[in-house]
VOBA-1610 file (N, C-alpha, C; in pm, whole numbers, padded with zeros to 5 digits, always signed):
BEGIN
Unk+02533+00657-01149Unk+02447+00564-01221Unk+02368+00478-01121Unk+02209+00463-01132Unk+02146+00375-01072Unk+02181+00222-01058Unk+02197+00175-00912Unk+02227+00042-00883Unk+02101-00036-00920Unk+02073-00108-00980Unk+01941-00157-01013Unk+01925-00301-00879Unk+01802-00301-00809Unk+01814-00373-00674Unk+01832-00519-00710Unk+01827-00589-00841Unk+01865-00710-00845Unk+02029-00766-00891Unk+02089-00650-00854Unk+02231-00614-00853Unk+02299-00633-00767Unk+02207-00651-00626Unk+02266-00609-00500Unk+02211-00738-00417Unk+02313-00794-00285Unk+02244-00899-00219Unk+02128-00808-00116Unk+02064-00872-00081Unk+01979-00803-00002Unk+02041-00802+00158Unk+02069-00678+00194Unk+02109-00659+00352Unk+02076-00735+00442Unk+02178-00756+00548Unk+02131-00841+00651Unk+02026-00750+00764Unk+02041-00670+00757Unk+01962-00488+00855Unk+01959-00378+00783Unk+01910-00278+00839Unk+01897-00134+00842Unk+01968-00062+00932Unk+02076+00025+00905Unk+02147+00081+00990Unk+02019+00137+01121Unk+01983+00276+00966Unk+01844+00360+01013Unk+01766+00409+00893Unk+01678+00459+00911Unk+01570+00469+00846Unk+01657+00525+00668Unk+01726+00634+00676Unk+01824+00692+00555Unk+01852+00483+00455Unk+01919+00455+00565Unk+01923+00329+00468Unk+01818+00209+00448Unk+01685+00194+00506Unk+01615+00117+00519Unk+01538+00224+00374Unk+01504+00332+00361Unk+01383+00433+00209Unk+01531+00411+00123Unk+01661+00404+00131Unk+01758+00406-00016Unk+01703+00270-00013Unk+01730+00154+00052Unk+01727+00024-00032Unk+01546-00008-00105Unk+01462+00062-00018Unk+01290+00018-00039Unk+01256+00136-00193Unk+01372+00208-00238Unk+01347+00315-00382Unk+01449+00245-00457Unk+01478+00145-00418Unk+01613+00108-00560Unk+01526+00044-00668Unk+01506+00067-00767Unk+01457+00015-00916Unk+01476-00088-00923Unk+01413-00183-01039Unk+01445-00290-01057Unk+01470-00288-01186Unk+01542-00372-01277Unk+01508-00373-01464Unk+01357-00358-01477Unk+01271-00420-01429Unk+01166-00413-01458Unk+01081-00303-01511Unk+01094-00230-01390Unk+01002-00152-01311Unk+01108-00001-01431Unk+01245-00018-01440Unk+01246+00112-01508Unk+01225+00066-01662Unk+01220-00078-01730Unk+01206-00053-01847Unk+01026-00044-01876Unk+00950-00070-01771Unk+00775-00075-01764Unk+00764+00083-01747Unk+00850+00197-01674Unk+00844+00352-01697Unk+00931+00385-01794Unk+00986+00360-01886Unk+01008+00389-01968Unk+00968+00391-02087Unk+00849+00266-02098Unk+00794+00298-02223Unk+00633+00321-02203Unk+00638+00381-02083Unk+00551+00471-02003Unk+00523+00645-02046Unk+00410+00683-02149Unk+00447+00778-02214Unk+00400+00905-02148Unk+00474+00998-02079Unk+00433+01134-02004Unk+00479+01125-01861Unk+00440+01247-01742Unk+00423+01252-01679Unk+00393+01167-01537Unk+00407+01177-01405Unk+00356+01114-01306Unk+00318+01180-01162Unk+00215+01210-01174Unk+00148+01283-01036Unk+00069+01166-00952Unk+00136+01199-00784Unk+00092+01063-00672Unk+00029+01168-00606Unk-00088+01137-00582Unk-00231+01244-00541Unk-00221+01164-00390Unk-00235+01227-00266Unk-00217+01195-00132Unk-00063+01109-00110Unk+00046+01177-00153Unk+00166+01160-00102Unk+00250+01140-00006Unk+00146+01211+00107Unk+00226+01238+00220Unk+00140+01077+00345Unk+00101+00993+00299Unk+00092+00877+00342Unk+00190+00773+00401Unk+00185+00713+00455Unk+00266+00603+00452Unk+00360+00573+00355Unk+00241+00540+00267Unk+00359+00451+00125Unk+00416+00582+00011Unk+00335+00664+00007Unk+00333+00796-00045Unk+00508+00841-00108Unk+00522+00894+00023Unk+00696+00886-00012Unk+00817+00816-00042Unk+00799+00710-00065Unk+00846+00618-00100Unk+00808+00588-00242Unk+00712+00559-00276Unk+00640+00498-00419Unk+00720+00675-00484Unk+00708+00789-00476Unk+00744+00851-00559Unk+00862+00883-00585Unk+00950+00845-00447Unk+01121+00834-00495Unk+01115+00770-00565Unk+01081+00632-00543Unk+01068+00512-00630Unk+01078+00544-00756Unk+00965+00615-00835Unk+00904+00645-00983Unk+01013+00752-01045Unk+01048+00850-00929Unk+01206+00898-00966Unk+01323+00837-01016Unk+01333+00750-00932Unk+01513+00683-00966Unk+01497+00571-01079Unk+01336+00549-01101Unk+01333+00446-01195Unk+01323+00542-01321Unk+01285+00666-01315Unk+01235+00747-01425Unk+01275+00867-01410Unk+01458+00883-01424Unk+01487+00998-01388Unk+01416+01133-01482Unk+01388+01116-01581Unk+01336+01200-01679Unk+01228+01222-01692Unk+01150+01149-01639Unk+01000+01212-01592Unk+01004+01331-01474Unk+00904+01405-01535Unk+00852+01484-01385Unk+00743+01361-01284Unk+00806+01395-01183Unk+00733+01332-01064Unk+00646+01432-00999Unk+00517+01470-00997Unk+00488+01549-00862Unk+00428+01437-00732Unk+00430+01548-00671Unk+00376+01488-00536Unk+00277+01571-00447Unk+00133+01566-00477Unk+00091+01614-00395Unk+00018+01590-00289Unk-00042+01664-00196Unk-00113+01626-00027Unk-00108+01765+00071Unk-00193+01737+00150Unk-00177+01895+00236Unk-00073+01879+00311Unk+00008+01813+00345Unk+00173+01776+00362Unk+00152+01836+00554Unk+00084+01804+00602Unk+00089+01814+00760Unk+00203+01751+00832Unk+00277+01677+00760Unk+00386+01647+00867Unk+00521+01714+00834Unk+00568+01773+00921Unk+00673+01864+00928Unk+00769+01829+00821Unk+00840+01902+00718Unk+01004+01863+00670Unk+00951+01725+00524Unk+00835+01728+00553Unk+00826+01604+00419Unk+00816+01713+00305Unk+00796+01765+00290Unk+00746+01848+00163Unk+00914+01859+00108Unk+00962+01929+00193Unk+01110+01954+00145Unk+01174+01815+00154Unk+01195+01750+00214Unk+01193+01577+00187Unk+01212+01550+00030Unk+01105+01559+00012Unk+01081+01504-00143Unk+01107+01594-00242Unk+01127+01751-00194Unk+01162+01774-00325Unk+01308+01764-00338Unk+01423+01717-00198Unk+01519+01724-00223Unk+01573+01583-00315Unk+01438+01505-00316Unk+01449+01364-00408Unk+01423+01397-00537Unk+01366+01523-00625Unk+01378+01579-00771Unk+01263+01576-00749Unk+01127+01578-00653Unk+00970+01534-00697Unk+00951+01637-00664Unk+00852+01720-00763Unk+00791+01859-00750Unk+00650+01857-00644Unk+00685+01916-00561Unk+00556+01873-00430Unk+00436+02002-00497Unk+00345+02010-00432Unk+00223+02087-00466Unk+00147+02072-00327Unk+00150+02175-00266Unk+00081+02143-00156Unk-00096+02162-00191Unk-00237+02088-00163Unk-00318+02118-00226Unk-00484+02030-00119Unk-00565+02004-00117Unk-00691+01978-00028Unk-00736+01908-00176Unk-00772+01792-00160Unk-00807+01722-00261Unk-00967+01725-00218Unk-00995+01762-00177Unk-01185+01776-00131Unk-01194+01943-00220Unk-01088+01983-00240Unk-01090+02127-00311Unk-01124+02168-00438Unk-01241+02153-00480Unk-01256+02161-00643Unk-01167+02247-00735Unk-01167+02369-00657Unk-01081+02479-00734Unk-00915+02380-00745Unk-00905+02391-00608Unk-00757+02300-00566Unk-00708+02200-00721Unk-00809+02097-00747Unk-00823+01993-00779Unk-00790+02063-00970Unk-00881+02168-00996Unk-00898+02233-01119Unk-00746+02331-01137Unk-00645+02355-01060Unk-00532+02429-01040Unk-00412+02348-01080Unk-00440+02186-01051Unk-00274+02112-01031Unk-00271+02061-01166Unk-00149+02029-01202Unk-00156+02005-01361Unk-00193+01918-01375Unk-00184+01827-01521Unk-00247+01688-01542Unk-00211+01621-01613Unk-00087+01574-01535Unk+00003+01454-01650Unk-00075+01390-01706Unk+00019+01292-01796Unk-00054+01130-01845Unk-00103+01038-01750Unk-00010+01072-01643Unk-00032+00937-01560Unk-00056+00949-01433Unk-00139+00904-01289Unk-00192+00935-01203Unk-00175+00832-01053Unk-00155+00842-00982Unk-00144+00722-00851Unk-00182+00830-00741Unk-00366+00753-00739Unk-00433+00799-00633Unk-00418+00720-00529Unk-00395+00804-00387Unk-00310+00688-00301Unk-00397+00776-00154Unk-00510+00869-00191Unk-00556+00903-00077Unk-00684+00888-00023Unk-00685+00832+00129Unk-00762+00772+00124Unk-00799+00767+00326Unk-00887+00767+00390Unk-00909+00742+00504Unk-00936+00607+00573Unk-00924+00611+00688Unk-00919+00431+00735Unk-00959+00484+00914Unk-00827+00529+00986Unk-00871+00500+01136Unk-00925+00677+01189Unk-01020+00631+01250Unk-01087+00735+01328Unk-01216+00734+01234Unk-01261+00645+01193Unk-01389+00599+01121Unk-01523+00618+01197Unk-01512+00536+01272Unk-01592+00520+01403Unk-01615+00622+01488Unk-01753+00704+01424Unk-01802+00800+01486Unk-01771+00900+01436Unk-01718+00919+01326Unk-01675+01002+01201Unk-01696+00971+01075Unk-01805+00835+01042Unk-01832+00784+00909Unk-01823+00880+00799Unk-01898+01006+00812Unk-01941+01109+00684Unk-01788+01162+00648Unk-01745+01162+00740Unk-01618+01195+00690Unk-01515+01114+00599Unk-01530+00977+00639Unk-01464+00882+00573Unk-01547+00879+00439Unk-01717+00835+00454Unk-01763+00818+00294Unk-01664+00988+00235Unk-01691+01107+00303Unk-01596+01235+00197Unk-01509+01174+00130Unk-01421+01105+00200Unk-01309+01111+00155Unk-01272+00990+00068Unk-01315+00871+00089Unk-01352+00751+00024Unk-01434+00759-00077Unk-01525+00827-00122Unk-01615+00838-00215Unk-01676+00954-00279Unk-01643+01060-00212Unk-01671+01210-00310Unk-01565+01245-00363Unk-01462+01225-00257Unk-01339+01291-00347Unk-01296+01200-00482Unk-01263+01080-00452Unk-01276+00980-00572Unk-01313+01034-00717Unk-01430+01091-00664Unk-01509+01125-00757Unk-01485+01239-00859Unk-01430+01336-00764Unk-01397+01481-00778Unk-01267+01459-00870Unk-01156+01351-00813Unk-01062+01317-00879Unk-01077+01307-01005Unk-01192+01165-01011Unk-01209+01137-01187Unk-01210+01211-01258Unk-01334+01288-01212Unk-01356+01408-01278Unk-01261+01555-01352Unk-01149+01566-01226Unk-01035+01613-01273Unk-00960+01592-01318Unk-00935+01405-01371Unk-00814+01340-01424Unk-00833+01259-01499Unk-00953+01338-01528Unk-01052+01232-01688Unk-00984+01193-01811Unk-00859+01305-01814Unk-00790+01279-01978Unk-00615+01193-01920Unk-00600+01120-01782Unk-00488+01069-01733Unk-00522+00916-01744Unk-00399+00832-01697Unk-00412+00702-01688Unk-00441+00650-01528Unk-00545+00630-01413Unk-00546+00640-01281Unk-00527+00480-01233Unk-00433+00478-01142Unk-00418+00351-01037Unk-00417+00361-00940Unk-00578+00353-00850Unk-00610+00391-00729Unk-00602+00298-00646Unk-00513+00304-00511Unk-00523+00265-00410Unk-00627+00173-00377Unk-00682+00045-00316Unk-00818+00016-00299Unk-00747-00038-00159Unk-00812-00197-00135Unk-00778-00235+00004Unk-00846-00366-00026Unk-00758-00489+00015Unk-00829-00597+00032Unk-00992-00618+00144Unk-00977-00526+00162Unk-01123-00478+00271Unk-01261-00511+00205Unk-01211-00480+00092Unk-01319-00442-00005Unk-01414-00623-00030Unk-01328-00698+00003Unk-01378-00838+00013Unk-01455-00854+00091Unk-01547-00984+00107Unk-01568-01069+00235Unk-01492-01163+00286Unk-01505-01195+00401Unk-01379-01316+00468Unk-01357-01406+00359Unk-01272-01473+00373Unk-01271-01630+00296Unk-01194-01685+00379Unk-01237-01793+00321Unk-01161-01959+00410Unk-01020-01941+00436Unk-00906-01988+00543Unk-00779-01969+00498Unk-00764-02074+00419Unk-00798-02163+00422Unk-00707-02292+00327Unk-00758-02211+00151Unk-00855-02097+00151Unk-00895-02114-00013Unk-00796-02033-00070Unk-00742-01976-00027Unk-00579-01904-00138Unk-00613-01774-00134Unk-00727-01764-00090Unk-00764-01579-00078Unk-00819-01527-00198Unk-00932-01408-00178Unk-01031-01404-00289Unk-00933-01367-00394Unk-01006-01381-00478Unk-00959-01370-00629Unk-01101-01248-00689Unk-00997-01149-00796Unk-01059-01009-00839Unk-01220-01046-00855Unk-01266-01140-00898Unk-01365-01211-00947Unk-01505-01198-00864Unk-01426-01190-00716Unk-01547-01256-00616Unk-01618-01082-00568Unk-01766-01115-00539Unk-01834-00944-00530Unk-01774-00916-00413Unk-01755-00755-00382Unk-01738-00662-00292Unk-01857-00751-00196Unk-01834-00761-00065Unk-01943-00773+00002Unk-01908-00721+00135Unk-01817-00632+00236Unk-01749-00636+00323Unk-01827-00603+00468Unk-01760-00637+00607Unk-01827-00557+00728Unk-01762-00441+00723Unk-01870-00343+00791Unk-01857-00226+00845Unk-01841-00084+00757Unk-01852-00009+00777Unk-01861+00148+00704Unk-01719+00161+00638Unk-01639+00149+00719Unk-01478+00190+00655Unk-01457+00113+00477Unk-01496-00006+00552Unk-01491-00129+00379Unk-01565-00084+00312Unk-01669-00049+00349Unk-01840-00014+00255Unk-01774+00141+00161Unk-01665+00210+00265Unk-01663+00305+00165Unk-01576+00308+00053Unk-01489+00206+00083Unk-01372+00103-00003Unk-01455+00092-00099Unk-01543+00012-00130Unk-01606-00029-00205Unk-01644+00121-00288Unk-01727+00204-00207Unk-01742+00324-00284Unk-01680+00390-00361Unk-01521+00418-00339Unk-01427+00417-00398Unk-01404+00372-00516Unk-01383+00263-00514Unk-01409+00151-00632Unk-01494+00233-00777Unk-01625+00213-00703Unk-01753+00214-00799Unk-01721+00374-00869Unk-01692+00455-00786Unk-01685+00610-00838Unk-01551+00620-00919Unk-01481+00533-00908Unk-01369+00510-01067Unk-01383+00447-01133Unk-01484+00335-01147Unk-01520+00278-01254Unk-01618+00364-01301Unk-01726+00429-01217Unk-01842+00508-01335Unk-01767+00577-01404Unk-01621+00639-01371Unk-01578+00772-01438Unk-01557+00709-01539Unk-01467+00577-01516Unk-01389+00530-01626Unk-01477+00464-01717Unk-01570+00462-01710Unk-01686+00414-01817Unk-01756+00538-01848Unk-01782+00650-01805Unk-01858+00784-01850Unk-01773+00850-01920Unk-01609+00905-01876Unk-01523+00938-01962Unk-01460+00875-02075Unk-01410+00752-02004Unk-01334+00662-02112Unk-01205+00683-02060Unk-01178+00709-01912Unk-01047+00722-01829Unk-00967+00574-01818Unk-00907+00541-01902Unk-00815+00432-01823Unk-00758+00406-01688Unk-00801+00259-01610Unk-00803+00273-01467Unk-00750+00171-01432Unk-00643+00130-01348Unk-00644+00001-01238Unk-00659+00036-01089Unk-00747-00085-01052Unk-00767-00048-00932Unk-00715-00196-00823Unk-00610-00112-00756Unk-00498-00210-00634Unk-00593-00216-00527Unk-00606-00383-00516Unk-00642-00401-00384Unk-00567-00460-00323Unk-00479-00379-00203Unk-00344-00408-00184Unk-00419-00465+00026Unk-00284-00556+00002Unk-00318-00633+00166Unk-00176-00620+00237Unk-00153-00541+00294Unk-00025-00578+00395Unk+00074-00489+00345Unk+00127-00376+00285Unk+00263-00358+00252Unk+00332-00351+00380Unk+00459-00397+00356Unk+00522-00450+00512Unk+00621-00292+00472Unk+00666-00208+00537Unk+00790-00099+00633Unk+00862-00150+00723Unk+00959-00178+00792Unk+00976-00133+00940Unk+00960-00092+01033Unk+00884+00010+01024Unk+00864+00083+01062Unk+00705+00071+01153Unk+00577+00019+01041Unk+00469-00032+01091Unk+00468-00135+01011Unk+00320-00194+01015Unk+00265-00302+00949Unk+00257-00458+01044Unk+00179-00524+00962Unk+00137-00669+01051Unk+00298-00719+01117Unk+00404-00731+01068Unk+00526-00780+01091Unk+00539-00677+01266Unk+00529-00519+01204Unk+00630-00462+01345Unk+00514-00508+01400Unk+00382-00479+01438Unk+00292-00487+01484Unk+00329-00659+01604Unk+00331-00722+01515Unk+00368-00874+01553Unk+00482-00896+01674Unk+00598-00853+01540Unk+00694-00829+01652Unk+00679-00731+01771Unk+00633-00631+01766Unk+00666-00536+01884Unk+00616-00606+02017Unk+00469-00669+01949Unk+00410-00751+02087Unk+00519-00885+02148Unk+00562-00899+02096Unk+00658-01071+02091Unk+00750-00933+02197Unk+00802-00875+02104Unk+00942-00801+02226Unk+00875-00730+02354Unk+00759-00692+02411Unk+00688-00610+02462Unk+00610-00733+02586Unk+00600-00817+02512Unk+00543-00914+02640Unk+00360-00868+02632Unk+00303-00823+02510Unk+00208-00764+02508Unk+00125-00939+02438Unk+00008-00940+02466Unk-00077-01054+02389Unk-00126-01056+02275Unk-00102-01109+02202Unk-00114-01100+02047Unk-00271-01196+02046Unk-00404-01118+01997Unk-00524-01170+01955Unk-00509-01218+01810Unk-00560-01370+01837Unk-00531-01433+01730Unk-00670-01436+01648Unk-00760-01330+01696Unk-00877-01362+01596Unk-00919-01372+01486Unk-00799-01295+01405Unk-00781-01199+01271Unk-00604-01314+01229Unk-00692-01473+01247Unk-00530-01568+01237Unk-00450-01577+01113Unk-00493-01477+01003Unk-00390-01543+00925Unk-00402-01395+00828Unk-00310-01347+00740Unk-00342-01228+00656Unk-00170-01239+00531Unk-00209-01179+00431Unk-00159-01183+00334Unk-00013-01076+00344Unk+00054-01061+00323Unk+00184-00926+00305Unk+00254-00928+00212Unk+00309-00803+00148Unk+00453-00820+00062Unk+00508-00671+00119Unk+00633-00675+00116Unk+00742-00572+00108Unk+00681-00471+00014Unk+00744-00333+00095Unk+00675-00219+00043Unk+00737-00165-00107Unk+00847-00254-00096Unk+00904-00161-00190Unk+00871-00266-00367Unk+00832-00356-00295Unk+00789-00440-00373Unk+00645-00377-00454Unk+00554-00373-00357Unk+00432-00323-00399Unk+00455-00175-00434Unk+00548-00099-00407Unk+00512+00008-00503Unk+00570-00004-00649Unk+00731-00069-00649Unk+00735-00146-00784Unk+00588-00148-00875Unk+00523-00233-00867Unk+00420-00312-00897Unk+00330-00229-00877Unk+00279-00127-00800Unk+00164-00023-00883Unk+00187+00068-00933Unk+00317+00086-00935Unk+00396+00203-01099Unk+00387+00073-01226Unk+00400-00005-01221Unk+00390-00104-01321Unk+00263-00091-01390Unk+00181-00138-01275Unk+00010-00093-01324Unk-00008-00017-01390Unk+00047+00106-01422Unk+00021+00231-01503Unk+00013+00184-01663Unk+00105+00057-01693Unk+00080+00013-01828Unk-00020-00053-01847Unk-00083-00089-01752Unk-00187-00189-01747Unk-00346-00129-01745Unk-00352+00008-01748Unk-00493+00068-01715Unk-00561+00074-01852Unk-00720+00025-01807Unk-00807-00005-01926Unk-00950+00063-01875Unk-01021+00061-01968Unk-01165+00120-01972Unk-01248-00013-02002Unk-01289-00050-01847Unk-01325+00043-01749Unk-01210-00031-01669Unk-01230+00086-01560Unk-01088+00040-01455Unk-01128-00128-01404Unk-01028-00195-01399Unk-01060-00316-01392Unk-00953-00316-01211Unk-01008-00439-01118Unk-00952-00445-00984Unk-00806-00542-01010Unk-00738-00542-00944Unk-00630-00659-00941Unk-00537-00665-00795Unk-00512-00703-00747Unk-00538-00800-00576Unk-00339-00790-00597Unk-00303-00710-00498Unk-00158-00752-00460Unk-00123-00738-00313Unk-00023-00857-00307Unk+00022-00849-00214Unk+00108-00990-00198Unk+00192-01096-00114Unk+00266-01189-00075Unk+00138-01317-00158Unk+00218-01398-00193Unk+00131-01538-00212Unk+00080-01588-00096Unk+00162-01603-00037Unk+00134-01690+00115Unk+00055-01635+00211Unk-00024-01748+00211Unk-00107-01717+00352Unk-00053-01715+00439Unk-00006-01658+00587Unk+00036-01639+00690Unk-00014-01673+00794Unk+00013-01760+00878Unk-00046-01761+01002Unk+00005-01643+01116Unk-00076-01541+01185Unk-00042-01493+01275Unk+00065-01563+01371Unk+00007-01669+01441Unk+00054-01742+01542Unk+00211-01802+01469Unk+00198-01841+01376Unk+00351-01855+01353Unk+00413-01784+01321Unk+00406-01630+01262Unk+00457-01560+01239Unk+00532-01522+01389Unk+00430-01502+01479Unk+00435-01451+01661Unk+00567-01576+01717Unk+00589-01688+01671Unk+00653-01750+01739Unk+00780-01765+01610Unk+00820-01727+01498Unk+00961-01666+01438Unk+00988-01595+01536Unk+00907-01436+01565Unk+00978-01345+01611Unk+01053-01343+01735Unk+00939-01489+01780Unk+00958-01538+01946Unk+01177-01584+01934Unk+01154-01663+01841Unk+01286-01772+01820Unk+01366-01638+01800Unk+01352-01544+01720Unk+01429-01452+01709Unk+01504-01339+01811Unk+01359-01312+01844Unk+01399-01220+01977Unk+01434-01266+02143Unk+01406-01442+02157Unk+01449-01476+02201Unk+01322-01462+02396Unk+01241-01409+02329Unk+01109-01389+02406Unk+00984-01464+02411Unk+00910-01478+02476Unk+00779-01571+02422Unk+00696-01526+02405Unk+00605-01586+02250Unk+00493-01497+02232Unk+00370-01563+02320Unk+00267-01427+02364Unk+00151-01480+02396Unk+00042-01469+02342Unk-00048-01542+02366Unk-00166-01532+02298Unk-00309-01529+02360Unk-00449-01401+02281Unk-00523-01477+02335Unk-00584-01491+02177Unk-00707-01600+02238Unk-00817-01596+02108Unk-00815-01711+02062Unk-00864-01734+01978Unk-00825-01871+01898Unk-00876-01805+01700Unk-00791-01859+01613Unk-00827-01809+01510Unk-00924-01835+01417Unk-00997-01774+01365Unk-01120-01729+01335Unk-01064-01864+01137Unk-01189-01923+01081Unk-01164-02030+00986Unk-01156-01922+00858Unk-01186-01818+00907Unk-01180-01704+00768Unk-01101-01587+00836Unk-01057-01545+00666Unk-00999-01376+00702Unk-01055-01322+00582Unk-00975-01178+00563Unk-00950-01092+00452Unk-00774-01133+00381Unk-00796-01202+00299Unk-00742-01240+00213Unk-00746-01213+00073Unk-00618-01204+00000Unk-00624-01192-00111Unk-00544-01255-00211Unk-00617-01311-00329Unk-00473-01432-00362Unk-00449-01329-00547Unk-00292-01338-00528Unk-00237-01259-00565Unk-00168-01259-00776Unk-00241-01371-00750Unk-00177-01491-00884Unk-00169-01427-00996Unk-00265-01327-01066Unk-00282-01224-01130Unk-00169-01105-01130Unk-00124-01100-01034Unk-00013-00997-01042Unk+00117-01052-01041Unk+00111-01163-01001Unk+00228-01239-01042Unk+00246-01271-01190Unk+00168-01312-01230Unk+00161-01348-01370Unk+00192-01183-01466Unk+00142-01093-01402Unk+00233-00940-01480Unk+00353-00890-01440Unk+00377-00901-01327Unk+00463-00837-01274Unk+00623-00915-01267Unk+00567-01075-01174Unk+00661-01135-01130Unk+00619-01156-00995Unk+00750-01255-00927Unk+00712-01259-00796Unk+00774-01145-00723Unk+00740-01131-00572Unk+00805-01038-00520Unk+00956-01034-00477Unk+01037-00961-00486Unk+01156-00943-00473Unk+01215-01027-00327Unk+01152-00971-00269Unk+01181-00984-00104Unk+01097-01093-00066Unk+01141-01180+00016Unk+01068-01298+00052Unk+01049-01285+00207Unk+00931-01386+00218Unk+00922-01343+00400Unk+00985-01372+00482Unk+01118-01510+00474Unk+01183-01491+00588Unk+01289-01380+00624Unk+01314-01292+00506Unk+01410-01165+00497Unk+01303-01050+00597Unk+01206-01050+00527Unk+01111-00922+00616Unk+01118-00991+00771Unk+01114-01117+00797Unk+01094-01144+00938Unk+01237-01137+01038Unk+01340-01134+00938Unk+01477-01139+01020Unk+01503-00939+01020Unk+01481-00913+00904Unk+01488-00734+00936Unk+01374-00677+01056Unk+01287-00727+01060Unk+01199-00650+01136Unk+01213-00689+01288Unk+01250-00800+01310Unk+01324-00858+01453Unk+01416-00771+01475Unk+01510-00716+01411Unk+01650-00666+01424Unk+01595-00525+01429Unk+01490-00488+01362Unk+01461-00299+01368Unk+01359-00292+01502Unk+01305-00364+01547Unk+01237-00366+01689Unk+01353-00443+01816Unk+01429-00528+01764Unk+01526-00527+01928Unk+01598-00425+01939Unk+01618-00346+01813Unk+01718-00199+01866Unk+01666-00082+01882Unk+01547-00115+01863Unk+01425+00041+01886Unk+01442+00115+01777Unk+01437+00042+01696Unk+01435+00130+01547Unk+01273+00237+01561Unk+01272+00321+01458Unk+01181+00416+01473Unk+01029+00361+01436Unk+00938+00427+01516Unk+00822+00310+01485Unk+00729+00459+01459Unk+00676+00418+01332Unk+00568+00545+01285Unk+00451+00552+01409Unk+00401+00462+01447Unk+00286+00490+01577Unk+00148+00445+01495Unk+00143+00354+01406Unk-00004+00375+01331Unk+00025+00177+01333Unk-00039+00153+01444Unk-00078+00006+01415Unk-00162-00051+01330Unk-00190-00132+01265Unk-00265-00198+01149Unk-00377-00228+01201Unk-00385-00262+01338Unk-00534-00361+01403Unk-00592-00430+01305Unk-00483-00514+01257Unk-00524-00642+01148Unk-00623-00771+01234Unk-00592-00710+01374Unk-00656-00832+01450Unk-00888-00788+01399Unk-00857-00690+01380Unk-00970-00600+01389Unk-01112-00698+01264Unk-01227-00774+01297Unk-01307-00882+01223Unk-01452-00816+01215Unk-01478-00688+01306Unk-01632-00657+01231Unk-01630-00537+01170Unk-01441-00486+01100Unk-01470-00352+01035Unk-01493-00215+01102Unk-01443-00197+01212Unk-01470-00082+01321Unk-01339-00063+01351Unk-01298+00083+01289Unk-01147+00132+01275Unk-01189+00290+01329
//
């Protein structure tokens, strides 16, 4: 029988990774009584991502009786079998593939989660592909499903830190090609969802924190590494991953015509620099710095999803004492830094 995670105190560590994905897939009441009266199916289109494998154990243990698929061209070794040894029916498939796209079945329900970001720069056409045709190609194929696509707080312009971080409200205006195609994204699920009549939410998610990567290891690794932490990019939003995938399986009850945006991630604004000097007190190292921080970021204030969801499970001084403890022991580090420090959009 499923341990439901507000059952359980939250760990002081992660042995290794086996126990860091069991505790980040444990259900909540929530989250299995919001899939439960969740009617059909659940296919996660670009799976083999980051958050990918995780969000669909997730939708498993909360929904043992749903079919889960999982599909993606699955390039990294042993994931495919990975997940199906978690009950999720994988499909290996090229989502730029029309035929591909016209082949995979078509539940009720949909979590588009694929999407391009680094190696932008000097590869734009490739990113608008993948950011904005395929999008497209998707709708088009998942016209009669419920879709909750991936977006990116990117999709904003800076805002103030003291203003709480944009709110769904404020226009797309962003730097650089990578955001611009964010935005594209966007627009090519709302035309669908207004040309078909596709029910849509669209996550503009800031920070999901792993262990593994994200602003936290990122932070820490430099604090343990003696490396200089640029404070240009001073302050940015986060929540726990397992939190945010909670919360965009939730979304699935929430999709309307036309797809409407909604902003998740941690309430709190974060300062880099204090975050850099926890890890300091923790690890017992000193952080350095250069830069000085910039009066705006990419922010996103989250209030809206609190008000559906709840707050997040996991709070930040827990992510900051686990992620100290999975970088002083050399816990496994995926290799994909965030370059959250990163301010004119060039990834």
């Amino acid at each position: 029988m499923e341990i439901y995670l507000e059952d359980q105190d939250l760990p002081a560590s992660f042995a290794d990774e086996a126990a860091l994905e069991d505790f980040m897939t444990r259900p909540t009441r929530a989250l299995v009584k919001s899939l439960a009266a969740l009617s059909g199916d659940i296919m996660v289109l670009g799976v083999g991502g980051k958050m990918g494998p995780t969000l669909a154990r997730l939708a498993k243990r909360a929904a043992p009786d749903k079919t889960v698929y999982g599909v993606a061209r699955f390039s990294e070794p042993d994931l495919q079998e990975k997940l199906n040894g978690y009950g999720i029916q994988t499909i290996q498939a090229d989502l730029l593939d029309r035929q591909a796209l016209a082949d995979l079945p078509k539940p009720e329900n949909v979590v588009f989660m694929a999407g391009r970001k680094f190696g932008s720069t000097g590869s734009e056409s490739l990113t608008w592909a993948m950011n904005t045709f395929m999008p497209g190609l998707v709708a088009e194929a998942f016209c009669s499903s419920r879709i909750v696509t991936f977006s990116t707080v990117c999709v904003y312009p800076f805002v103030d830190v003291t203003s709480g971080g944009a709110r769904e409200d404020l226009p797309p205006n962003p730097p650089g090609e990578y955001a611009q195609s964010c935005v594209g994204r966007e627009r090519m699920f709302q035309h669908f969802s207004k040309s078909l009549d596709t029910p849509g939410c669209i996550i503009r998610l800031s920070y999901a924190i792993d262990m593994r990567y994200g602003v936290l290891f990122d932070v820490a690794s430099s604090v343990f590494d003696g490396t200089t932490i640029d404070l240009s990019m001073g302050h940015a939003n986060v929540i726990w991953q397992g939190d945010a995938n909670a919360q965009i399986l939730m979304a699935l009850n929430h999709c309307s015509v036309p797809a409407w945006p909604l902003n998740l991630s941690g309430r709190t604004v974060t300062s880099i620099r204090w975050l850099a000097e926890e890890f300091a007190k923790r690890l017992g190292k000193p952080a350095r710095f250069t830069g000085k921080p910039a009066s705006s970021a990419w922010l996103a204030n989250s209030d809206k999803a609190v008000s559906l969801f709840g707050e997040p499970v996991v709070p930040m001084d827990k992510m900051i004492d686990w992620c100290a403890d999975w970088v002083a022991k050399g816990g496994v580090n995926l290799g994909k830094p965030t370059h959250f420090e990163v301010r004119d959009g060039a990834y």
